[in-house]
N, C-alpha and C positions, 0 to 999 in steps of 0.2 A: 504494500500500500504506500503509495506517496506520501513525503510529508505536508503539513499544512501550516497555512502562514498564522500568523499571531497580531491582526492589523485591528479587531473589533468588530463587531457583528456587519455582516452586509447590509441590515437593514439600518445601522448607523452610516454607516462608510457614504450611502445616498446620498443625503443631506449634505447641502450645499453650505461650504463656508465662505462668508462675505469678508473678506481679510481677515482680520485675526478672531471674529468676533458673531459669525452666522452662527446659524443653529445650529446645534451639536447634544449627544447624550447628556444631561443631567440625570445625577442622580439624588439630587433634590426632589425632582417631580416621578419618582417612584411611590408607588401607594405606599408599600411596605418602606423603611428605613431600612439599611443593613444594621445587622448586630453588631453590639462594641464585642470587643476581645475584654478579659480580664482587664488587662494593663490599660487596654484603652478608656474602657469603664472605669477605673483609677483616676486616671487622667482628666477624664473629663468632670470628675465628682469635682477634680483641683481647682478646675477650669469655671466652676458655677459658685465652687465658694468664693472665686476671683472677682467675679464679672455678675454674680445673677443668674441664675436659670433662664430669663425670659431670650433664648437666642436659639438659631438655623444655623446646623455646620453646615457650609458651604465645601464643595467635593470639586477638586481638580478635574476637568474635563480631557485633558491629554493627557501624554505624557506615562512614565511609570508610577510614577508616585500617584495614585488615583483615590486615597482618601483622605478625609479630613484629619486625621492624624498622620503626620507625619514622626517617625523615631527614626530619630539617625543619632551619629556621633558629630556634633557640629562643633563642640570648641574645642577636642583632641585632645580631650583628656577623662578619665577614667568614666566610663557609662555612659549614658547616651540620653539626649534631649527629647523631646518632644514639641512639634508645631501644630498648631490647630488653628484651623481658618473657619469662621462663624459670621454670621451677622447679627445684629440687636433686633429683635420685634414690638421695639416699643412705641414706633410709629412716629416718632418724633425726627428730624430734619439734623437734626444733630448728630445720630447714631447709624444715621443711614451708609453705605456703601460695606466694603469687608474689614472684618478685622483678622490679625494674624499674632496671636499669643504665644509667646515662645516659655513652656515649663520646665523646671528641672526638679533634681529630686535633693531633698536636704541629706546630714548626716546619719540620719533613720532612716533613709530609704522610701520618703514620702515623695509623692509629687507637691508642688507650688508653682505659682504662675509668677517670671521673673519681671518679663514683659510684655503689656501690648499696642500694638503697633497698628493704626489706620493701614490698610491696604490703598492702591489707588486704581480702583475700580467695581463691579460691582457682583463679578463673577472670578474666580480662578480660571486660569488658562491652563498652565500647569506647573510643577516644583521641583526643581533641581536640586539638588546638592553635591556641588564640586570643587575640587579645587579653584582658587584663580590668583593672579599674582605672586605667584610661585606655589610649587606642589605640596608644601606645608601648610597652607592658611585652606581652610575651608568655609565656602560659602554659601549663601543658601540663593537661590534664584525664583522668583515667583513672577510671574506672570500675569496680570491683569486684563480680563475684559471688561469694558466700558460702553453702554446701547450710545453713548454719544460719539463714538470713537473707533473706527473701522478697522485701528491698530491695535496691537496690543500696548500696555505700559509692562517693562518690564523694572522690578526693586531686586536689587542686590540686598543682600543683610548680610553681617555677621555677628559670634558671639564670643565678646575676648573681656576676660578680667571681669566677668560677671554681668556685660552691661551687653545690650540685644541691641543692633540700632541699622540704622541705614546706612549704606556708604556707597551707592549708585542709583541710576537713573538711568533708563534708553525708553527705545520704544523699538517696535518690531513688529513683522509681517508675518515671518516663519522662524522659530527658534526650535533647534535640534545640538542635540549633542551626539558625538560621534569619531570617533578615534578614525579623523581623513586623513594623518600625516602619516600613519603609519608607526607611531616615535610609542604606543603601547601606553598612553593616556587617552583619555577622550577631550576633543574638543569643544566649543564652543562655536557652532556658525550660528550665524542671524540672516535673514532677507528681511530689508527695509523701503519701502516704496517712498519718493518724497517726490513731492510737486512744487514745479518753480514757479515762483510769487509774479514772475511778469509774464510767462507765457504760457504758464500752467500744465504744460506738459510734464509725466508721470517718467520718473528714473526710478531704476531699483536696482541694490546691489547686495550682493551674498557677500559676508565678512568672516574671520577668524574675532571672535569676542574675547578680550579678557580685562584683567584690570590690574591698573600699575602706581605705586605712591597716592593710591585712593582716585584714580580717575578711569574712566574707562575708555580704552583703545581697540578702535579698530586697524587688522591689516589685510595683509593678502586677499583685499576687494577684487571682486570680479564682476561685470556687470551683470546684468539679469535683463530680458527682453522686457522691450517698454512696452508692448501691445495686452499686456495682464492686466487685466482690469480686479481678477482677485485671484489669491491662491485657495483653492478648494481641500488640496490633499497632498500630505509629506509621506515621503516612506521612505528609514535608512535599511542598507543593506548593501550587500558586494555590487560592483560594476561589472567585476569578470573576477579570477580566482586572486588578485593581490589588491584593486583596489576597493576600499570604501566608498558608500557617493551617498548623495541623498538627492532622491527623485517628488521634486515636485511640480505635481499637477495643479496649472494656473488656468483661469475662463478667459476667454480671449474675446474682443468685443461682439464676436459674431453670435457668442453663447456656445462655444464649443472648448472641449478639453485640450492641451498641448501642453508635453512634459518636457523641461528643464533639467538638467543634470548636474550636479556639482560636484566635484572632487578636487584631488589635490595630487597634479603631477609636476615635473618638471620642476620643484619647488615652490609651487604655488595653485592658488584656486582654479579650476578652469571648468568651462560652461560648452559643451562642443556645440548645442542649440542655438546660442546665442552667436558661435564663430560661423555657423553655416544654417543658419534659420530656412534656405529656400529650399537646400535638402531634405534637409530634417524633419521640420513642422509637417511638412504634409504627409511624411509617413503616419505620423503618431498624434493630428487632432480627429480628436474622435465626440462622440456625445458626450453627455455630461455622466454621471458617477461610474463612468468604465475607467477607473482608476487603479494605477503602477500597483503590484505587488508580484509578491514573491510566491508566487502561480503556484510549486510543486515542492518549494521548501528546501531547496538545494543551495539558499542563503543569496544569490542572484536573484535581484529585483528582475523582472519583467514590465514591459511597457505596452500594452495596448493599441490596437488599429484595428476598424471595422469597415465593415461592406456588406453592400445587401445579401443576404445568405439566397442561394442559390432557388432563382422562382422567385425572387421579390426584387428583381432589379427596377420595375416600374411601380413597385405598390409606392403609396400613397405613407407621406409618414407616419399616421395615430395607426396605420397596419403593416409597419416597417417591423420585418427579423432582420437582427445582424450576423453576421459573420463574425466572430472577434478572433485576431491574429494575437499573440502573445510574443513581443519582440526584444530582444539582447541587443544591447549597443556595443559594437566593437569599435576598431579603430579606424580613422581615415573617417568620420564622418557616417557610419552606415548603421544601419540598424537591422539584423538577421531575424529571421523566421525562428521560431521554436516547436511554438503549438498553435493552432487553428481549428475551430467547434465553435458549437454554441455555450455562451456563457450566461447563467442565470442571473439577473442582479438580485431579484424578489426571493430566490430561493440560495443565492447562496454556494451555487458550486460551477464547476466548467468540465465541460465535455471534450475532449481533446478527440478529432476526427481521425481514422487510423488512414493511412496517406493510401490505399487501398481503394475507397471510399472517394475520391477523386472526384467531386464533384457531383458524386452520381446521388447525393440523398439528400435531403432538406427536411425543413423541421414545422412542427404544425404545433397550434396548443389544444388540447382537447379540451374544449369548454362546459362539457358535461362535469369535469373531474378536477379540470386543473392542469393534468397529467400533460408531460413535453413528449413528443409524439414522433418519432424519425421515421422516416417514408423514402422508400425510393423512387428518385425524381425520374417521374416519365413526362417530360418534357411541358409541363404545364402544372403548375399547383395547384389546381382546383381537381385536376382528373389524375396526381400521385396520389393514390390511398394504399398501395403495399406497405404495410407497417413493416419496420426491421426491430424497432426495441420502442420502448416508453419507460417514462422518470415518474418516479411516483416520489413527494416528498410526507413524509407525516410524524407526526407528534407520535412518541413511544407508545402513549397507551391507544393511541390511535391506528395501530398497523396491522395488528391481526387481520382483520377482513382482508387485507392486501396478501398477506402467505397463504392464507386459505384460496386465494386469486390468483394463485402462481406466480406472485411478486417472490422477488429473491433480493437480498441485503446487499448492496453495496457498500456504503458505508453508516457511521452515524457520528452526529458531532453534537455536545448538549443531550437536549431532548426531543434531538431532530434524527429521524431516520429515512435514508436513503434507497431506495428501492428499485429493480429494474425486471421488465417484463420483456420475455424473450419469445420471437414464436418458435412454436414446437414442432413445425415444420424447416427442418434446418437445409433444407436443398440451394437457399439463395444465399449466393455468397457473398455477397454483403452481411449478410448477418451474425454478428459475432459471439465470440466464446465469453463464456461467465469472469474469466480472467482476463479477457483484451477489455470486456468492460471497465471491470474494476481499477486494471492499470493504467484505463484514461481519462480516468474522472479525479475530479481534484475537489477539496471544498476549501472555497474562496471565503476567510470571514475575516 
């Protein structure tokens, strides 16, 4: 079985981000709350005798650090802090926006809240903790959404000699961390969009972040294509087997998707998108949430290209299938084929077509069930009805009726399972083995 990537459910992954600040999973507006931990229940008891009860932890929406407590070791020395990010509900103008409390534990092993700190904005983005300004000091990084403010704000803090406070300031499009020099740390890039005051046109540039005698510097700038009107979607991972990159997917004025590339050769950042845009771009804009991952888990991001899937080259968009190509960027500018099938966005996984198959089958949805429906194309889509396989998606406790149907398990992820229905008539050779199935199907979350 292939492996599978670690990007967040597909039916988040849709959702369009307006720079740093679209809609995105909350998990604030979950009915249930998640359970504290012990420790975190400690914590928070610290955090109410501090502040009050009356408050909303507020949940990181990127990133790894994805709850309201964070535990790390932030001033480097023996045990480890805690950060909690919350807001007040007391409706008053005063307490509005996030707060961020940073506690530690006394000589008994208690929690106590040392410090709290206004945040500057009114959601979490997301929460770093790295080094910067040399690989002894560590720092905390938080991120800020703001509904007035298309960017992010991003704060630096640190915690030295018992005292919590701020000691940066930027702002930001795309913040990723990522080990691009190869040097066995992880970096710091940022994407910054700005617009000039006299003629309003949009620049934006990929940076190395860090911070030096309390200021913060950027280097090894590379530009970024000015035709992005917002980034929608980051994703790090390998270029090919030595480099690191981070691929992000930007909306381009026309409403459509086109990925950028960033790494770090030759001593410095480089963008090949940006060096050869007339090549490139038209490979890989495509509709919107058919966004960069790392297709089959082999740690190689993969980049996306579609077309109308075979039998719908004149359909009409609201009844457009796509075709989606899954593409590697090598060198000189090009971008290689890998895999090509149909890819779910609604359900979640990708079909990878066996090169066999050549054009000769296309794909239907069966509207009675749901069910994704493969046909071989006899020259018109309305009169291909030879079934060769069909996808059946369903909830665990929902599948039985499906094995009693002569559904078979391809995979499952959650409490999602994957099904495929084979005919029992195996003379057409298009139709495949229970294991050419299985070895071509991926789930994309």
């Amino acid at each position: 079985m292939h492996g599978k990537i670690k990007q967040g459910a597909a039916a988040v992954m849709c959702l369009l981000l307006t720079g740093c600040t679209g809609m995105t999973f909350t998990v604030d507006s979950l009915l249930n709350a998640p359970k504290l931990t012990e420790e975190q229940g400690e914590i928070h008891q610290a955090l109410i005798a501090a502040v009050g009860g009356s408050i909303t932890l507020k949940y990181p929406k990127k990133g790894q650090n994805r709850s309201a407590f964070v535990i790390a070791d932030i001033d480097k020395e023996p045990g480890e802090e805690a950060l909690v990010f919350y807001e007040y509900n007391s409706g008053s103008t005063s307490d509005e926006g996030i707060r961020v409390n940073l506690l530690d534990k006394d000589d008994d092993g208690n929690w106590y809240s040392v410090k709290e700190l206004a945040g500057a904005g009114t959601d979490v983005d997301r929460v770093i903790i790295t080094p910067m300004g040399g690989r002894n000091n560590t720092n905390v990084l938080v991120g800020y959404q703001s509904i007035a403010n298309s960017d992010c704000t991003l704060e630096i803090y640190n915690y030295v000699d018992d005292d919590f406070k701020r000691v940066g300031h930027d702002t930001y499009s795309v913040l990723e961390t990522i080990d691009i020099n190869a040097d066995s740390y992880k970096e710091l890039v940022t994407i910054e969009r700005q617009a000039n005051a006299e003629s309003g046109a949009i620049t934006a540039k990929a940076s190395l972040l860090d911070l030096e005698n309390g200021e913060i510097v950027k280097s090894d700038s590379i530009d970024m294509l000015s035709n992005v009107s917002s980034y929608a979607s980051t994703v790090t991972g390998l270029l090919d087997t030595e480099h690191e990159a981070i691929f992000i997917d930007g909306v381009n004025p026309e409403g459509m998707l086109q990925t950028e590339i960033v790494y770090y050769r030759y001593s410095s950042l480089q963008n090949p998108m940006q060096l050869s845009p007339q090549k490139l771009l038209p490979l890989c804009t495509r509709p919107l949430n058919y966004y960069s991952a790392d297709v089959d888990g082999d740690g190689i991001v993969e980049i996306p290209s579609t077309r109308p899937m075979t039998g719908y080259e004149n359909a009409i968009i609201d009844e457009m299938v796509y075709m989606t190509t899954w593409n590697v960027y090598e060198d000189f500018f090009n971008l290689k084929e890998k895999y090509k099938g149909y890819y779910s966005l609604s359900n979640g996984y990708f079909f990878a077509f066996p090169r066999r198959w050549n054009e000769q089958v296309t794909v239907k949805r069966d509207t009675g069930t749901g069910e994704l429906v493969i046909y071989r194309y006899d020259g018109d889509i309305n009169m291909s009805n030879f079934e060769i396989m069909r996808i059946a998606v369903s909830a665990k406790n929902d599948a039985q009726q499906l094995v009693d149907d002569g559904y078979r398990l391809i995979d499952n992820k959650g409490q999602l399972d994957y099904y495929v229905k084979l005919p029992e008539d195996k003379r057409e050779q298009l139709i495949l083995t229970m294991d050419e199935v299985r070895n071509n199907f991926y789930i994309v979350d």
